[in-house]
MARZA-411042 format. One record per atom (N, C-alpha, C): residue in one letter; z, y negated, x negated. Coordinates in steps of 0.001 Angstrom, whole numbers, padded with zeros to 6 digits, always signed. Example, Ala and Ser with C-alpha at 12.3 -4.5 7.8 and 13.67 -1.06 7.14 Angstrom:
! residues 2
A+007800+005690-013190
A+007800+004500-012300
A+007800+003300-013200
S+007080+002250-012850
S+007140+001060-013670
S+007870-000030-012900
***
This chain:
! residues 304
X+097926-129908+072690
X+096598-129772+072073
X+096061-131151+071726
X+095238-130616+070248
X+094601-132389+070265
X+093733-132890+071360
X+093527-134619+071443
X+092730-134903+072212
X+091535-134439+071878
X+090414-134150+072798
X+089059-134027+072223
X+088282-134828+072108
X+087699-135555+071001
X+087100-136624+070567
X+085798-136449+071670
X+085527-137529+072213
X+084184-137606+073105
X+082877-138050+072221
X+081887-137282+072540
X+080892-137087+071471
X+080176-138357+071679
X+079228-139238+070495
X+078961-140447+071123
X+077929-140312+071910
X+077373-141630+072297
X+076210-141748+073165
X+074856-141421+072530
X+073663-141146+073222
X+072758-141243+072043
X+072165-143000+071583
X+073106-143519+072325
X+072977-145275+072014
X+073695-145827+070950
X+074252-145401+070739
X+076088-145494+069686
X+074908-144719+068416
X+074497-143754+068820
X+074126-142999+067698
X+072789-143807+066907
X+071834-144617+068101
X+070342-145095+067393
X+070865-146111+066702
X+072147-146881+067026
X+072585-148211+066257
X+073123-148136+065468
X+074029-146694+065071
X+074948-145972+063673
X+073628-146208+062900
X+072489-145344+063501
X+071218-145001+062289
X+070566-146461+062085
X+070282-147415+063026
X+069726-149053+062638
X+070891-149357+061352
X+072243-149096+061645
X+073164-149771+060558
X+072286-148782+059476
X+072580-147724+059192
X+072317-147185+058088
X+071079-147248+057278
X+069882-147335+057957
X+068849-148083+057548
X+068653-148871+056358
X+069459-150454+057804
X+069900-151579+056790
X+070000-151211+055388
X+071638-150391+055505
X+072218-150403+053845
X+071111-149632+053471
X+069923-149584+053872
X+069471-148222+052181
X+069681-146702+052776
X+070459-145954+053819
X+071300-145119+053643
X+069954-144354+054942
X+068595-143748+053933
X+067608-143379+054833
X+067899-141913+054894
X+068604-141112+054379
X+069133-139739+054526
X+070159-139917+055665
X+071157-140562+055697
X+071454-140352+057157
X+071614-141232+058173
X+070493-142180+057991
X+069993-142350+059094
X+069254-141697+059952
X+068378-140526+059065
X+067245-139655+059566
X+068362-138969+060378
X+069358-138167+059726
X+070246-136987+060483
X+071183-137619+061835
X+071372-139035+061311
X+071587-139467+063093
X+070824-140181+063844
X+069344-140171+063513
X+068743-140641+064244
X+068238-138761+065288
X+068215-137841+064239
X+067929-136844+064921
X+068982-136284+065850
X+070383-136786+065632
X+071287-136131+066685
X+071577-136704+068154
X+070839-138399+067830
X+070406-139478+068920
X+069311-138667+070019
X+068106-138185+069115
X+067197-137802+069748
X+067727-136164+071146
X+068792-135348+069908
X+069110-134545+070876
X+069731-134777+072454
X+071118-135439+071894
X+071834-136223+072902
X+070641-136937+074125
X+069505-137442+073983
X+069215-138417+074976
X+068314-137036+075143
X+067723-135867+074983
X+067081-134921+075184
X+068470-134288+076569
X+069143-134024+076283
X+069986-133253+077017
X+070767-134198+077670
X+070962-135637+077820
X+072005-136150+078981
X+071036-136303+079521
X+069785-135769+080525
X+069248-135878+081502
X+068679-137130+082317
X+068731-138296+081459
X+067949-139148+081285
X+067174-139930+080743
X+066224-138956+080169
X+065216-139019+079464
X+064528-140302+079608
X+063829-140909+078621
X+062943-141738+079209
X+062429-142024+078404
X+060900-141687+078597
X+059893-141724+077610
X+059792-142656+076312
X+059870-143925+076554
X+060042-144954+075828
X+061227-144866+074864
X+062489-144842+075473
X+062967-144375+074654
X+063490-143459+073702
X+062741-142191+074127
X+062595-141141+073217
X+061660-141310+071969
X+060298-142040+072283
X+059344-142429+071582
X+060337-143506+070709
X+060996-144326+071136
X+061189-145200+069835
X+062345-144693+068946
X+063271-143698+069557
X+064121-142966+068221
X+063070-142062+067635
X+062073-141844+068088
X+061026-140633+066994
X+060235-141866+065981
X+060622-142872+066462
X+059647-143795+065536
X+060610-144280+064640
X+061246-144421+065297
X+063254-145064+063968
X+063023-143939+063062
X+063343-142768+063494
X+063094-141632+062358
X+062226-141378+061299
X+060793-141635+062408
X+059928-141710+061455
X+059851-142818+060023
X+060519-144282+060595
X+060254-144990+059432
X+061880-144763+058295
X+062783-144093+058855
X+063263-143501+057743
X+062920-142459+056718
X+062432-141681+057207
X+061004-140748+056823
X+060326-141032+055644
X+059385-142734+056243
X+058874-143175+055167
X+059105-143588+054132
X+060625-144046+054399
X+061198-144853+053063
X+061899-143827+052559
X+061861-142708+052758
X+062398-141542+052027
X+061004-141028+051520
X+060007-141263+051820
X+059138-140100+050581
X+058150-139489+051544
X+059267-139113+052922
X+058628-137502+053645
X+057359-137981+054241
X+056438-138306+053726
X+055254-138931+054746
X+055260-138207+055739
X+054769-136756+055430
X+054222-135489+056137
X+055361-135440+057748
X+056420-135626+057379
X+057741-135783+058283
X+057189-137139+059087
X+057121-138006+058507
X+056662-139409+059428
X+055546-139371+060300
X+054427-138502+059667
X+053240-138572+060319
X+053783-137863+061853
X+054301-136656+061683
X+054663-135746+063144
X+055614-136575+063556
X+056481-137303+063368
X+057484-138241+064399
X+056629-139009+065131
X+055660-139530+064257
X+054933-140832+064568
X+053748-140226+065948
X+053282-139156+065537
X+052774-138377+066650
X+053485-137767+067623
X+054714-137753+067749
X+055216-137456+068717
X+055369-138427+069522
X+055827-140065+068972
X+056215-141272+069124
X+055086-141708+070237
X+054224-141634+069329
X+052739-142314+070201
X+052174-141083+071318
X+052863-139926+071747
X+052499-139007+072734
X+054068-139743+074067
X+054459-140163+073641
X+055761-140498+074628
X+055585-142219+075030
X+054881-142941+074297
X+055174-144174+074355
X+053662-144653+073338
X+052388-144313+074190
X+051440-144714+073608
X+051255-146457+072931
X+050345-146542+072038
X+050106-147949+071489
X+051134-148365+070733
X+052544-147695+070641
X+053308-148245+070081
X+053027-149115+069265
X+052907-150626+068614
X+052604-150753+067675
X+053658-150477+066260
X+054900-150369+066341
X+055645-149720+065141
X+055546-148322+064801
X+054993-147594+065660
X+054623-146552+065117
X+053245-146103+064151
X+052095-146822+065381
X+050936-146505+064698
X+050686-147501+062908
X+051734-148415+062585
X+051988-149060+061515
X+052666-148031+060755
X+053647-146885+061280
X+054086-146357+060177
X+053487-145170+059885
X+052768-144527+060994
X+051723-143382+060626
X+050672-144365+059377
X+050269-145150+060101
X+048685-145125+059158
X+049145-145688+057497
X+051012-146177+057140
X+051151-146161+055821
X+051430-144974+055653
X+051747-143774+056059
X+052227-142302+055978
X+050949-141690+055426
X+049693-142291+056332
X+048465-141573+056159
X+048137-142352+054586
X+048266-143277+054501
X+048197-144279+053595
X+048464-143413+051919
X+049427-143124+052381
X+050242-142874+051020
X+049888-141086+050972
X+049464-140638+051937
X+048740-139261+051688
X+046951-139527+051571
X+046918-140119+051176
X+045308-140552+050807
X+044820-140429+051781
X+045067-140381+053531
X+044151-139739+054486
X+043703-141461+054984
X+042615-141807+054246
X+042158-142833+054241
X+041476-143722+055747
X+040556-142363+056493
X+039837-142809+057689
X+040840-142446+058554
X+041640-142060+058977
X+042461-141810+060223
X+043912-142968+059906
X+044286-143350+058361
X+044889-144618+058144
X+044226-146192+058779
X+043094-146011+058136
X+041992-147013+058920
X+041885-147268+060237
X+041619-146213+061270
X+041881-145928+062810
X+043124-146093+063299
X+044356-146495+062542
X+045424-146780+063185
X+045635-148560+062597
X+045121-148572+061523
X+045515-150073+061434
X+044535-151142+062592
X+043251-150416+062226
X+042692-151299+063339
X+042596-151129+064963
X+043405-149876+065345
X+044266-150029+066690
X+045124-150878+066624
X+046093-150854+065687
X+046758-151954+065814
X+046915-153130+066023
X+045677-153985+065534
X+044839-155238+065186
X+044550-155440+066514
X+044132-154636+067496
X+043447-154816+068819
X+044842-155118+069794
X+045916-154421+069266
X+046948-154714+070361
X+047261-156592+069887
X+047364-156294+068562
X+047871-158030+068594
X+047168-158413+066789
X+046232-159337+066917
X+045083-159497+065793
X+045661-160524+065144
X+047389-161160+064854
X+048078-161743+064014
X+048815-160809+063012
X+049296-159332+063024
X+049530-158302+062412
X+049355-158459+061006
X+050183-158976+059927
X+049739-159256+058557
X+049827-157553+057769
X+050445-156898+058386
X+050192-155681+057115
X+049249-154947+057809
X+048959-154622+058921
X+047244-154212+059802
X+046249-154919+058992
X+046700-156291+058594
X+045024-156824+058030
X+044965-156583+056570
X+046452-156170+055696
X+045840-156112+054645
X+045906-154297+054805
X+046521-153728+055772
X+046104-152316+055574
X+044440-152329+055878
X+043845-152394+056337
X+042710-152247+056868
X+041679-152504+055351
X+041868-154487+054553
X+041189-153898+053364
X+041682-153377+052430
X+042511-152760+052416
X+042623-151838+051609
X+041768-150189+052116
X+042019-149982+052891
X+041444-148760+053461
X+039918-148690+053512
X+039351-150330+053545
X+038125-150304+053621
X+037406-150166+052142
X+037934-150763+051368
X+037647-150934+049991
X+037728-148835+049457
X+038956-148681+049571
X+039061-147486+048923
X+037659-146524+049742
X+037435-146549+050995
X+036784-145684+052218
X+035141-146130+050855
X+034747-147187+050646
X+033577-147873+050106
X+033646-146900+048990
X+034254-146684+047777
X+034633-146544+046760
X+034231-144655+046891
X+034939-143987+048198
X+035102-142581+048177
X+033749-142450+049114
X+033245-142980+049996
X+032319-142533+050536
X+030521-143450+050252
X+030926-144780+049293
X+029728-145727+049702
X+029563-146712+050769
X+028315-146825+050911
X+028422-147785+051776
X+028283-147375+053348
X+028429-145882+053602
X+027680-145377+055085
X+029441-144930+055297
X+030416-145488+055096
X+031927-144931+054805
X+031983-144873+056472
X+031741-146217+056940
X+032086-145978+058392
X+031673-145265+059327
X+030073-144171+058954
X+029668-143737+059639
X+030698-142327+059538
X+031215-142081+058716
X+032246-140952+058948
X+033613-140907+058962
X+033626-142101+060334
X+035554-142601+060755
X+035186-141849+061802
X+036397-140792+062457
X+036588-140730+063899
X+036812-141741+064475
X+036349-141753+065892
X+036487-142952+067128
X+036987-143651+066679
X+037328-144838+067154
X+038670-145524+067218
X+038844-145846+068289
X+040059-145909+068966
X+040544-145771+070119
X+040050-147157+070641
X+039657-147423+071991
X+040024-148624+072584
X+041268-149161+073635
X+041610-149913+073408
X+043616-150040+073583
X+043001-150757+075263
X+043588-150496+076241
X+043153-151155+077365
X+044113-152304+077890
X+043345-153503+077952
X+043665-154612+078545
X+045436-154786+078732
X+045036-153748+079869
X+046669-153554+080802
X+048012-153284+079565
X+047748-152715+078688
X+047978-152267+077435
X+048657-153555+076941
X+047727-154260+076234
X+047611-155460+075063
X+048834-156108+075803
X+048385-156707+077152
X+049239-157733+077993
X+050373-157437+078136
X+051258-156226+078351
X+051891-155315+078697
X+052702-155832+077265
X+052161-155316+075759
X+052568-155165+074532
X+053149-157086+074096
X+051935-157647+074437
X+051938-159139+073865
X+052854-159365+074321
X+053440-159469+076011
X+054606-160053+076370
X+055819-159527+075940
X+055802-157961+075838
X+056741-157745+074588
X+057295-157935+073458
X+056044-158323+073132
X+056569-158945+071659
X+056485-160022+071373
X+056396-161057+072415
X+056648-162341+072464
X+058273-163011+071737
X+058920-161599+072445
X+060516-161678+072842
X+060880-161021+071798
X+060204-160415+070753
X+060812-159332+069742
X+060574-159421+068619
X+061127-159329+067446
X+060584-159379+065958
X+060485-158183+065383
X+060038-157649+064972
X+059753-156162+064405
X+059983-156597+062868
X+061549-155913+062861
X+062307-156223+061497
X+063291-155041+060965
X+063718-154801+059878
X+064767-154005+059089
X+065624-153091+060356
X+066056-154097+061185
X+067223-153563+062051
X+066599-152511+063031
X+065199-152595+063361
X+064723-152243+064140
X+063512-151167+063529
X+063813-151210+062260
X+062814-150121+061006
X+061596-149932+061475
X+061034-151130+061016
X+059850-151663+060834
X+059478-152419+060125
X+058072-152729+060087
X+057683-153770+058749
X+058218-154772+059461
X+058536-156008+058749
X+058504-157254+059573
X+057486-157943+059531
X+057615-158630+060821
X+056054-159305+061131
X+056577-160307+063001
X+056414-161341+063087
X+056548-162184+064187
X+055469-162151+064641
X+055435-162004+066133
X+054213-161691+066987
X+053933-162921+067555
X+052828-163771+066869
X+052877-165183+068164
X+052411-165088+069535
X+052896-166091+070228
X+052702-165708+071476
X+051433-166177+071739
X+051054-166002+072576
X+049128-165700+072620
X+048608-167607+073653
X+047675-167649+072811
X+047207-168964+072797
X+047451-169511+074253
X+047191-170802+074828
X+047558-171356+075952
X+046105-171550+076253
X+045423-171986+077347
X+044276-172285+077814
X+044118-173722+077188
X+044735-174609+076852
X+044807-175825+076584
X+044393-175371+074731
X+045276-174520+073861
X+044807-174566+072985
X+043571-174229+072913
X+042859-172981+073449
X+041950-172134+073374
X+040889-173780+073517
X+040869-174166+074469
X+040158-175619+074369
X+039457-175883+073822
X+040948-176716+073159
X+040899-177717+071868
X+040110-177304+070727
X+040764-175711+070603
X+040000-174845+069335
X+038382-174763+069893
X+037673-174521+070594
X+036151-174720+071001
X+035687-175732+070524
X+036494-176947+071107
X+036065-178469+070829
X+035973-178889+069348
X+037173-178436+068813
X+036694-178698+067228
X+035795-177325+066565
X+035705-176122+067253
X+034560-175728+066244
X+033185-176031+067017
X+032894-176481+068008
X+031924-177290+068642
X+031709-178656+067288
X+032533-179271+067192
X+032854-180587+066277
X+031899-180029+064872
X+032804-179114+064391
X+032450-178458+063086
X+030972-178149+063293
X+030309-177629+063755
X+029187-177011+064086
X+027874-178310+063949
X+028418-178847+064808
X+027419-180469+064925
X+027665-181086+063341
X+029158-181021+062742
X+028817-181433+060874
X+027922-180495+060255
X+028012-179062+060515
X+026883-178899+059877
X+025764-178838+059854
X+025288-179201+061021
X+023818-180089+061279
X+023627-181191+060593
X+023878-181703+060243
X+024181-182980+059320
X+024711-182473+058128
X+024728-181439+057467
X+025013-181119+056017
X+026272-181354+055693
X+027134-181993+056716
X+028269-182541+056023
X+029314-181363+055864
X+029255-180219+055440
X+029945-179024+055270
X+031040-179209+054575
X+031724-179990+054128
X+033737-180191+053570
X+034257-180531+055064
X+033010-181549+055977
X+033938-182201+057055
X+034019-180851+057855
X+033365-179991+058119
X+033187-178948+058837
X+034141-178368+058467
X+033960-177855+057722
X+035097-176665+056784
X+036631-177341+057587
X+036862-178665+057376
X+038073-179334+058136
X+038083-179032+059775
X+036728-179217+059931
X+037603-178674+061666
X+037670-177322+061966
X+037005-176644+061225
X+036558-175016+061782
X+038539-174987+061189
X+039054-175481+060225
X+040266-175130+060378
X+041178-175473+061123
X+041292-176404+061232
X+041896-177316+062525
X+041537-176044+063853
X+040271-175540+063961
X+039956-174601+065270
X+040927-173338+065138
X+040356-173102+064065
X+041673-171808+063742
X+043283-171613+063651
X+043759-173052+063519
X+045178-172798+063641
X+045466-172428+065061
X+044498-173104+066023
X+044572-172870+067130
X+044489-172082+068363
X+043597-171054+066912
X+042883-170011+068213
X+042612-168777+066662
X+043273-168009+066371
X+043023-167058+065117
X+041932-166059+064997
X+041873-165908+066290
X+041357-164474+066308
X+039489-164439+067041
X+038986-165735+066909
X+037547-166194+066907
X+036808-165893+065994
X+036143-164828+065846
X+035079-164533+064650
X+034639-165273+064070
X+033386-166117+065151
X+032266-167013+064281
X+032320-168180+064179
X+034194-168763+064323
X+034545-169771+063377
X+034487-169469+062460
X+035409-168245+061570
X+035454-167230+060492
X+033704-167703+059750
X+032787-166819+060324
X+031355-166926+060206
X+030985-167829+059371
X+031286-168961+060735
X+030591-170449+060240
X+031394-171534+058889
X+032823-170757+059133
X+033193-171492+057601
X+032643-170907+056935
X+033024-170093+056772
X+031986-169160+055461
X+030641-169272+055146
X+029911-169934+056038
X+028681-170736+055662
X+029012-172166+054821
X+029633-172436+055540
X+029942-174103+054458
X+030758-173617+053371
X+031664-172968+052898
X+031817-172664+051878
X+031000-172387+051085
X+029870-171294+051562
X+028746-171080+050287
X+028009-172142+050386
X+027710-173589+051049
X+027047-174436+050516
X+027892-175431+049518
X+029461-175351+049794
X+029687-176173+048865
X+030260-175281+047607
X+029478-174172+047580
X+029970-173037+045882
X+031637-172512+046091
X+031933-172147+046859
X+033346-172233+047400
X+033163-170527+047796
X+032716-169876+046472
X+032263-168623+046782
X+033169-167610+047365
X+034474-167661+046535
X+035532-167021+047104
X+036443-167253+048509
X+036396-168613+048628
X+036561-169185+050091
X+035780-168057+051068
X+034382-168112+050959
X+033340-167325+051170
X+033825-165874+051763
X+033895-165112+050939
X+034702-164390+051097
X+035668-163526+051545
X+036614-164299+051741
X+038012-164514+052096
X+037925-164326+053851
X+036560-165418+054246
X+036485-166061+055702
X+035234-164402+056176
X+034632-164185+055077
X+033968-163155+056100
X+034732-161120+055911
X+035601-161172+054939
X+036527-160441+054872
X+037376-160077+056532
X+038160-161356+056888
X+038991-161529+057922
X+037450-161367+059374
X+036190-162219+058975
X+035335-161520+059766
X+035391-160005+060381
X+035042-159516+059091
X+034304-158064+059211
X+036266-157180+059807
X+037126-157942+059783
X+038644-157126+060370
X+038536-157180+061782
X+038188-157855+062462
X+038047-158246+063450
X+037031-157877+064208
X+035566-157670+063408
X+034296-156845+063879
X+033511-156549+062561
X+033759-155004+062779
X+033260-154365+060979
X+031665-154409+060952
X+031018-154639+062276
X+029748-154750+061997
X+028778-156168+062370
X+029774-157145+061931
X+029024-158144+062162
X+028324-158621+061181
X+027213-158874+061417
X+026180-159867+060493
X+025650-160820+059978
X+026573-161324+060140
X+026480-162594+059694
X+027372-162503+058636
X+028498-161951+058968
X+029830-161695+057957
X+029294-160666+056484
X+028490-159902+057321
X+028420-159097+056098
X+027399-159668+054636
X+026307-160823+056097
X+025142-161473+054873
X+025471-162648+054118
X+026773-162871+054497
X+027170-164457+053638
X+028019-163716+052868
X+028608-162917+052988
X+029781-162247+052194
X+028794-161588+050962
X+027726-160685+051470
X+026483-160178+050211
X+026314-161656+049664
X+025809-162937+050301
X+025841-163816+049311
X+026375-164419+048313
X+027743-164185+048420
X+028474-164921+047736
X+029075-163863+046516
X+028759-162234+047088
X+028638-161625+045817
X+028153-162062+044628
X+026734-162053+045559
X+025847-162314+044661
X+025723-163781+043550
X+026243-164694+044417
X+026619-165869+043427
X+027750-165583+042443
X+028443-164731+042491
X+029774-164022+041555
X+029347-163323+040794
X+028164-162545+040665
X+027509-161606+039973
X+028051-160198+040389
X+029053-160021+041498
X+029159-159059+042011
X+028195-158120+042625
X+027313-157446+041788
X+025774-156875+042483
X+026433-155482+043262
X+027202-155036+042827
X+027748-153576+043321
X+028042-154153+045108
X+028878-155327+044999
X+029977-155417+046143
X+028608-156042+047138
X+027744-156908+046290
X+026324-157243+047411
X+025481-156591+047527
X+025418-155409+047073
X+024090-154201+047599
X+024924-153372+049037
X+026232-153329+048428
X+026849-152840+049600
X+026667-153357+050573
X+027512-154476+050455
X+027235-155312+051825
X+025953-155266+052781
X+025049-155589+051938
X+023628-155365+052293
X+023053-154262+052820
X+023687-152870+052473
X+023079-151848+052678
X+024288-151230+054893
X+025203-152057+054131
X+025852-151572+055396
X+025178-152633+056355
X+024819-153693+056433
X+024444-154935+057500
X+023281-153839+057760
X+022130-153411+056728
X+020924-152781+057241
X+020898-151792+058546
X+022155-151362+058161
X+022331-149955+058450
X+022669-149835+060448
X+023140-151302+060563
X+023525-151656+061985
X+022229-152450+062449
X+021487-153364+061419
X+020129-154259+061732
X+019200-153938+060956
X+018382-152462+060936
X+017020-151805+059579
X+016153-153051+059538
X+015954-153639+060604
X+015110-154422+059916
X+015217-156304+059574
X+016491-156194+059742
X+016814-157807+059166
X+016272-158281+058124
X+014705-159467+058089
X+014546-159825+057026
X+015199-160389+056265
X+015951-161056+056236
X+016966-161924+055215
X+017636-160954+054108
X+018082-159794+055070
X+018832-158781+053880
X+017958-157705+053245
X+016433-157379+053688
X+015808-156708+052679
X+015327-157777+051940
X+014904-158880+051974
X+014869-159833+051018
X+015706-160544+050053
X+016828-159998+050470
X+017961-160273+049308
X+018060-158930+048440
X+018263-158295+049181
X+018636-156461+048694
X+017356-156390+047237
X+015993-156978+047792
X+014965-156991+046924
X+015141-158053+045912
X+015765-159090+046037
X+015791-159885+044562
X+017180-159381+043823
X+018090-159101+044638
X+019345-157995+043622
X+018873-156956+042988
X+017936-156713+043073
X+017516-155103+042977
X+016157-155038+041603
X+015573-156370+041622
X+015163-156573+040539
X+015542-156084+039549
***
């Protein structure tokens, strides 16, 4: 009798489907990523994590096949076995993305952002989601997002040191994206000291020298709001409208209802002649602060 071929592992099988990936070959990668999933279902050592990450391999073959609807339920299965994932909740919220489901796309990019706030397709998923959310709902868009989750501590630390060690790339079917490893106490510092620095130039008007350290602060430390903030003040004094912008954009990713972000950002609309994008602004800052004079006094000379 012939020998009987021994069936592979479901390990043999997740790395057949990583090869196939690679080439392009997202039809059967899906079908052996699903025969992976059986195999580690039935050799009786299950383990959560790694069940969750062949439902997430699947899922992002899924995506690059078309099947959103298919990605979204992997991706929910993914994140019921192996919460926070961050490769998953990246490939649901482009799944949701690409099915127009705009606020629950939104709620996963900026979960994401919270596990690790260097994430380059989280930050441009997010304005995108925010822009379109503006566009379909106005300016009260955020008042009709479900929750958004808060990711706990134990979580982040847990994730960061993970992905200290890991690149989330092709082989591993995901977007790519390098996770830096999270600031040192020594940087965190330094970055105070120069936006301390910056802060005292712009007491003194000298807003280009500022603008220089608030960056210098930021290479150092990314994920500080009201450095963000405070450049974006010296930009709009030196007409650097889009700079402007740019700095309270990455603001408002980081905290959608901050105010400062939202009233320099209405400003610099408004120096653009962007009146649509600065009533908005304006009307959402109100909406968290009714009675901020600065922004019914702007809202009132736009409105002229």
């Amino acid at each position: 009798m012939p020998h009987k071929q021994k069936s592979k592992s479901w390990l043999d099988l997740k790395q057949t489907g990583n090869e196939c990936f690679k080439k392009g070959q997202y039809g059967e990668a899906t079908a052996i990523y699903s025969r992976a999933i059986k195999e580690l279902e039935k050799s009786g050592k299950k383990n959560p994590e790694d069940l969750g990450i062949l439902y997430s391999n699947r899922a992002a073959s899924y995506l690059k096949d078309g099947n959103c609807g298919e990605c979204v339920k992997d991706c929910n299965a993914s994140l019921e076995l192996f919460p926070y994932n961050v490769k998953s909740l990246l490939r649901r919220a482009a799944a949701l993305e690409a099915l127009e489901r705009y606020r629950h796309a939104y709620i996963d990019y900026k979960t994401a952002l919270q596990i690790d706030c260097n994430i380059a397709a989280a930050h441009d998923g997010t304005n995108r989601m925010s822009k379109a959310l503006t566009e379909a709902d106005g300016p009260s868009w955020r008042e009709k997002l479900p929750p958004i989750p808060t990711v706990p501590l134990s979580v982040k630390e847990k994730l960061t040191q993970q992905q200290h060690t890991a690149t989330i790339n092709p082989q591993h079917n995901g977007p790519t994206h390098t996770t830096k490893p999270a600031q040192s106490d020594k940087d965190l510092k330094k970055a105070q000291s120069l936006k301390e620095e910056g802060n005292a130039l712009v007491k003194k008007g000298e807003h280009k020298k500022a603008i220089d350290k608030y960056s210098q602060s930021m290479k150092l430390n990314p994920s500080e709001v009201t450095t963000y903030t405070n450049r974006a003040l010296c930009y709009l004094s030196v007409k650097q409208y889009k700079d402007a912008i740019r700095d309270c954009d990455q603001a408002l990713i980081m905290d959608s209802r901050n105010i400062k972000a939202l009233y320099r950002r209405a400003q610099a609309h408004k120096e653009l002649k962007n009146l649509k994008s600065c009533v908005d602004d304006l009307n959402s800052l109100l909406q968290v602060e009714p009675k901020n004079g600065s922004a019914l006094k702007l809202l009132q000379d736009v409105q002229k």
